[in-house]
C-alpha positions as CSV (number, residue, x, y, z in Angstrom):
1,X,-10.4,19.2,-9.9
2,X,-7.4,16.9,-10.4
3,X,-7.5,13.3,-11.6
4,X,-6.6,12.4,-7.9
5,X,-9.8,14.3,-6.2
6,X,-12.0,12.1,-9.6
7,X,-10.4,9.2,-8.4
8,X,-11.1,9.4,-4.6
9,X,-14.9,10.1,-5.8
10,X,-15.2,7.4,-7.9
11,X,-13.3,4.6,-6.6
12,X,-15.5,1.9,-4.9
13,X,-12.6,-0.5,-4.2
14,X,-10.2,-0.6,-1.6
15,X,-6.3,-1.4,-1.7
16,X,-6.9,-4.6,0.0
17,X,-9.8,-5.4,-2.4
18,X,-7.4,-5.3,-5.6
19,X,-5.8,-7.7,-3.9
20,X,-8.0,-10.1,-1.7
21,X,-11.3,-9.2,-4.0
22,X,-13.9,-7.1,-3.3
23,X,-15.7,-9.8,-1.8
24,X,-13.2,-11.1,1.0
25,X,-13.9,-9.2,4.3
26,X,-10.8,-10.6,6.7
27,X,-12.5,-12.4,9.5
28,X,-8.9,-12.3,11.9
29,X,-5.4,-11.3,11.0
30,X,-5.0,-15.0,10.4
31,X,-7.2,-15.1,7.7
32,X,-4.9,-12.8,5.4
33,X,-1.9,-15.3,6.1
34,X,-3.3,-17.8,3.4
35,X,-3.9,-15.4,0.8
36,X,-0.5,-13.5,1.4
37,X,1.4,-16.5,1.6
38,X,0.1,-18.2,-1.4
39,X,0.7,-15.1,-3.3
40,X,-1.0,-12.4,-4.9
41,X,-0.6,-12.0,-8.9
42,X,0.8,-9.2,-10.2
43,X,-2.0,-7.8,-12.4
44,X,-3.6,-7.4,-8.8
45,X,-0.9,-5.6,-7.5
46,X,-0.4,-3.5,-10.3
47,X,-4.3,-2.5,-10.5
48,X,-4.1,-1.7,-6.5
49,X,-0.9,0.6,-7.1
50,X,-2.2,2.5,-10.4
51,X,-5.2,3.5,-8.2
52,X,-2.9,5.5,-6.2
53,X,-0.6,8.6,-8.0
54,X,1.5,8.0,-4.6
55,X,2.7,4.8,-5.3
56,X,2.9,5.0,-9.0
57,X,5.4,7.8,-9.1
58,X,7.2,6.4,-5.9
59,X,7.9,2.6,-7.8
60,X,6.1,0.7,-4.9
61,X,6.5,-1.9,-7.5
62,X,10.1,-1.9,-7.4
63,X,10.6,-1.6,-4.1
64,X,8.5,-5.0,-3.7
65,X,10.2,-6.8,-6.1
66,X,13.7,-5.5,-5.2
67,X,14.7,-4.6,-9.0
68,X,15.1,-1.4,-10.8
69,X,12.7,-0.7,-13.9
70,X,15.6,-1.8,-16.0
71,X,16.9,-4.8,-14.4
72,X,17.4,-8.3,-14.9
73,X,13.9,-9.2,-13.9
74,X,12.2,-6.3,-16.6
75,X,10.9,-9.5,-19.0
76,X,9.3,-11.0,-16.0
77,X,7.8,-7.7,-15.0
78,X,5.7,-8.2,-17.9
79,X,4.7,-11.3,-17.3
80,X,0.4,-11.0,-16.5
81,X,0.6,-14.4,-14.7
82,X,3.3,-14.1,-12.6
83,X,2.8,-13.9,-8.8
84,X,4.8,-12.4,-5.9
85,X,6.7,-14.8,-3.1
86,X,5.4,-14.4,0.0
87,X,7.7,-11.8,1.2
88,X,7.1,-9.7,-1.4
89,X,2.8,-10.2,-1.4
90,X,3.2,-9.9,2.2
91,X,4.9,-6.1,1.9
92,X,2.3,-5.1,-1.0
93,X,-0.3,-5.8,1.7
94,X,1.3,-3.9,4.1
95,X,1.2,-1.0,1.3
96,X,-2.3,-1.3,0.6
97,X,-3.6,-1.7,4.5
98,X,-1.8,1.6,5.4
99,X,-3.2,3.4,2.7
100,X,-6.6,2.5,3.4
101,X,-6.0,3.1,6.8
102,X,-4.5,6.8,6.3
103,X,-7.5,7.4,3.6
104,X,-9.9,6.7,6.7
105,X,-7.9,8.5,8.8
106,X,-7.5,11.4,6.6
107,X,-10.9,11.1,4.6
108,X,-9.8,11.1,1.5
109,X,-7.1,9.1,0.0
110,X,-6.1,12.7,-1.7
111,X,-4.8,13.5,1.5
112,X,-3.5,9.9,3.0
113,X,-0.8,10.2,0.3
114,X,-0.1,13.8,0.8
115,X,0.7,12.7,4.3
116,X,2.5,9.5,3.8
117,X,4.8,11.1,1.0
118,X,6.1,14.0,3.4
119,X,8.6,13.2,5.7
120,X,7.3,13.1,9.6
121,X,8.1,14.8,12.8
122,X,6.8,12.2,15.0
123,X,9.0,9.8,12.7
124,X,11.9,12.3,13.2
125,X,11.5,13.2,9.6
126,X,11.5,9.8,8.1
127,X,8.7,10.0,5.3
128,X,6.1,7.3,6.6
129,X,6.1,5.3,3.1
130,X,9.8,4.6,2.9
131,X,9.5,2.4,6.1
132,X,6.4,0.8,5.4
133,X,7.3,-2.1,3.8
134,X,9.3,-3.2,7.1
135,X,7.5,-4.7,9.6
136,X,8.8,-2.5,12.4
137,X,8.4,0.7,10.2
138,X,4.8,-0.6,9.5
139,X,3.9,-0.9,13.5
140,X,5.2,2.6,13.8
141,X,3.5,3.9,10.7
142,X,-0.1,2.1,11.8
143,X,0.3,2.9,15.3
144,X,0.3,6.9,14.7
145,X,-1.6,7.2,12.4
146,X,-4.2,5.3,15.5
147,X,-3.0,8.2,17.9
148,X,-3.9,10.8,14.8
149,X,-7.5,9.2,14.3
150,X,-7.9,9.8,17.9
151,X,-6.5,12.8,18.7
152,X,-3.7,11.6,20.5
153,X,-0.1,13.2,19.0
154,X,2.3,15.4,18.7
């Protein structure tokens, strides 16, 4: 059994709990505007993307904050109370809420990010997590992975 199969056994929190706490159940879509645009910190972010060996070897965290590991913004990388802008809190949320859809989806969040690291022929070959930070790529992401859960794809 691999650390990843430990992990899906274990783990009570969901992506979006790092994030919005493990008490905060979303009452509308609206309801995560206030907490995305104030910003979430980056300890948060960085406990909701070491839960996944997906996202940790892919540098989710890069690709939110738009820097390499060894660029200009490496000091404030470090930095435990630094928070994201709301363009870059907004995309982490997008990470975590497609995760935690493809975990349901797929039952196990082993297999979510087996699926949303290989590229997809309903996404002509695109690999689902190198679009979901984009809104549009997000839709299209969310809205198969709907048609998977009910049996509805190609």
């Amino acid at each position: 059994m691999d650390n990843r199969d430990i992990r899906d056994q274990s783990n009570a929190r969901t992506p979006t709990e790092y994030l919005l706490g493990p008490d905060v159940v979303p009452r509308s879509a609206i309801s995560i505007y206030e907490p995305t645009d104030t910003s979430f910190a980056l300890a948060d972010v960085r406990a909701m993307i070491s839960n996944s060996d997906l996202y940790s070897t892919r540098n989710i965290l890069q690709r939110i904050l738009n820097v390499s590991a060894r660029g200009s913004h490496h000091e404030k990388l470090s930095e435990l109370s630094f928070h994201l802008d709301s363009q870059q809190s907004a995309a982490v949320f997008q990470y975590a809420q497609i995760l935690e859809y493809a975990t349901h989806v797929f039952g196990s969040q082993v297999s979510a990010e087996d699926w949303l690291g290989r590229s997809c022929k309903y996404l002509d070959n695109v690999v689902p997590l190198d679009v979901v930070d984009e809104a549009s790529g997000f839709r299209i992401v969310w809205s198969y992975l709907e048609r998977i859960e009910h049996g509805v794809y190609q």
